[in-house]
C-alpha positions as CSV (number, residue, x, y, z in Angstrom):
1,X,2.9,48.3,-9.6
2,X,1.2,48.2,-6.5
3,X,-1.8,50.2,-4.4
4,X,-5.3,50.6,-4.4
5,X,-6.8,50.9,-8.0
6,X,-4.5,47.9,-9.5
7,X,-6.2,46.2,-12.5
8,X,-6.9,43.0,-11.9
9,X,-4.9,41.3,-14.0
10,X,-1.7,42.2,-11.8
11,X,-3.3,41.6,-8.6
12,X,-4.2,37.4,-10.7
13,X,-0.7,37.6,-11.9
14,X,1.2,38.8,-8.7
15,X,1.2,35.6,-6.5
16,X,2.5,33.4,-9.9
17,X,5.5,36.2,-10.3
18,X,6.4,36.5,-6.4
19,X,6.2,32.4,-6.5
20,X,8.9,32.4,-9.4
21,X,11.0,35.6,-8.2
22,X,9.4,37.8,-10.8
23,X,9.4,41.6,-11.3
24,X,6.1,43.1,-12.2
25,X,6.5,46.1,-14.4
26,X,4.7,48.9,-16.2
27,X,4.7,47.4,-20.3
28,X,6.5,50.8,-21.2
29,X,9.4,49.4,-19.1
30,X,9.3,46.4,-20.8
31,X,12.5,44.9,-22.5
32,X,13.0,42.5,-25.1
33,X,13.0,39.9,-23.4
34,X,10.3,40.4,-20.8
35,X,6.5,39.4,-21.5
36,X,3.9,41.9,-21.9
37,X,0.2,40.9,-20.9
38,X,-2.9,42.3,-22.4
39,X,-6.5,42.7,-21.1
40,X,-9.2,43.6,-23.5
41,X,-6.5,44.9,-26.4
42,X,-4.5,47.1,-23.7
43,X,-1.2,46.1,-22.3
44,X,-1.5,46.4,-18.7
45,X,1.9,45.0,-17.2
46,X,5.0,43.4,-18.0
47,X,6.9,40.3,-16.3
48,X,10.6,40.3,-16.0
49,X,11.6,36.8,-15.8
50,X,14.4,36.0,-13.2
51,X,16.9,34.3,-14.1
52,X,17.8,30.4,-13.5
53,X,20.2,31.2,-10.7
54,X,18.2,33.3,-9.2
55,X,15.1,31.3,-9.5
56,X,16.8,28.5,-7.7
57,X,17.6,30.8,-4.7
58,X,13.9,32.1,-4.8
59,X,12.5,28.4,-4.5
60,X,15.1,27.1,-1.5
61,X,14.1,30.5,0.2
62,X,10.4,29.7,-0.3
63,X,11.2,25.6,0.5
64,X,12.7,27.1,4.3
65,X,9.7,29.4,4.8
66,X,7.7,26.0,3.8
67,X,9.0,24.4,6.3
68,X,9.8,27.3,9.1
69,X,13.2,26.7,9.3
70,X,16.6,26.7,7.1
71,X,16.8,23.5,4.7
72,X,20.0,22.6,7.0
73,X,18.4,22.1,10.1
74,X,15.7,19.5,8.7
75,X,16.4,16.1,9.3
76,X,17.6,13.5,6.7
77,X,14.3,11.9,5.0
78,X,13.2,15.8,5.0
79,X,16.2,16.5,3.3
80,X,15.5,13.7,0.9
81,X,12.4,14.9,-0.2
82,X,13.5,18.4,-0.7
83,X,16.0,17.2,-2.9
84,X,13.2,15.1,-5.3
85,X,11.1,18.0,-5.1
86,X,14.0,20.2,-6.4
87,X,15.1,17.6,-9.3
88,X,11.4,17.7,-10.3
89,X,11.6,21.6,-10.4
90,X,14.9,21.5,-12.6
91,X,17.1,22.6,-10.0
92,X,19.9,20.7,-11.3
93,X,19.9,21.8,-14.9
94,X,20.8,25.2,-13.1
95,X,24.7,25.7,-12.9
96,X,26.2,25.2,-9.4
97,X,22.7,23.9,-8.9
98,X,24.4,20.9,-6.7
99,X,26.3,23.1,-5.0
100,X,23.9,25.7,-4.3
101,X,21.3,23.2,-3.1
102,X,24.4,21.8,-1.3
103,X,25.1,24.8,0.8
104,X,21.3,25.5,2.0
105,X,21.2,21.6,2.4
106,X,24.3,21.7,4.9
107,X,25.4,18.9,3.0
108,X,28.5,17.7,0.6
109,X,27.9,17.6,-3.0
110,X,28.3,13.8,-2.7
111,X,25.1,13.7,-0.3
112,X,23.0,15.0,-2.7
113,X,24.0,13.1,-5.5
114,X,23.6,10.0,-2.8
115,X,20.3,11.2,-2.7
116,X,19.7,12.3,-6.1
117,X,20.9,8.3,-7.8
118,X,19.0,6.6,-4.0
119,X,15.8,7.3,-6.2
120,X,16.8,6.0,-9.6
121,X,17.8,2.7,-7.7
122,X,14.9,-0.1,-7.9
């Protein structure tokens, strides 16, 4: 759903669904499990959630373009703070999410979880 002409509820709606990794959709193509948003009594557009795996690779891919280079080649205090950024955003509720952030990180699982317990410590 894209082009000249778009309603304006999916142009409001389209930078909140690329943010999350989101698929905008006509509401016909709508699933159960999808949300279908209304304007004015009409359905105009559906949102395919992604899911939680893939929604943590959407945010570390939008964390390097953040900071203009991949997460490994920051150094550690930046690393640091993506990792409390990424425990505020749930990251870690996501399976393999230590692993995963992990990888991008360049780090060892026991790094992050260094980092993650350095900020419960008084």
């Amino acid at each position: 759903m894209t082009g000249p002409g778009e309603h304006p509820l999916v142009s409001a709606v389209r930078p909140l669904a690329d943010a999350m990794g989101a698929e905008i959709l006509r509401p016909d193509q709508a699933q159960p499990d999808d949300v279908v948003l209304s304007w004015e009594g009409a359905e105009v557009l559906a949102v395919r959630l992604p899911q939680l795996s893939d929604s943590l690779d959407h945010i570390l891919a939008a964390m390097e373009r953040r900071h203009g280079m991949p997460l490994s080649s920051l150094d550690r205090k930046a690393k640091q703070s993506v990792v409390r950024t990424l425990e505020a955003r749930g990251a870690f509720s996501v399976r393999h999410g230590v692993e995963t952030v992990a990888g991008a990180l360049g780090v060892s699982r026991f790094t992050v979880y260094n980092y993650l317990n350095r900020e419960k410590s008084p």
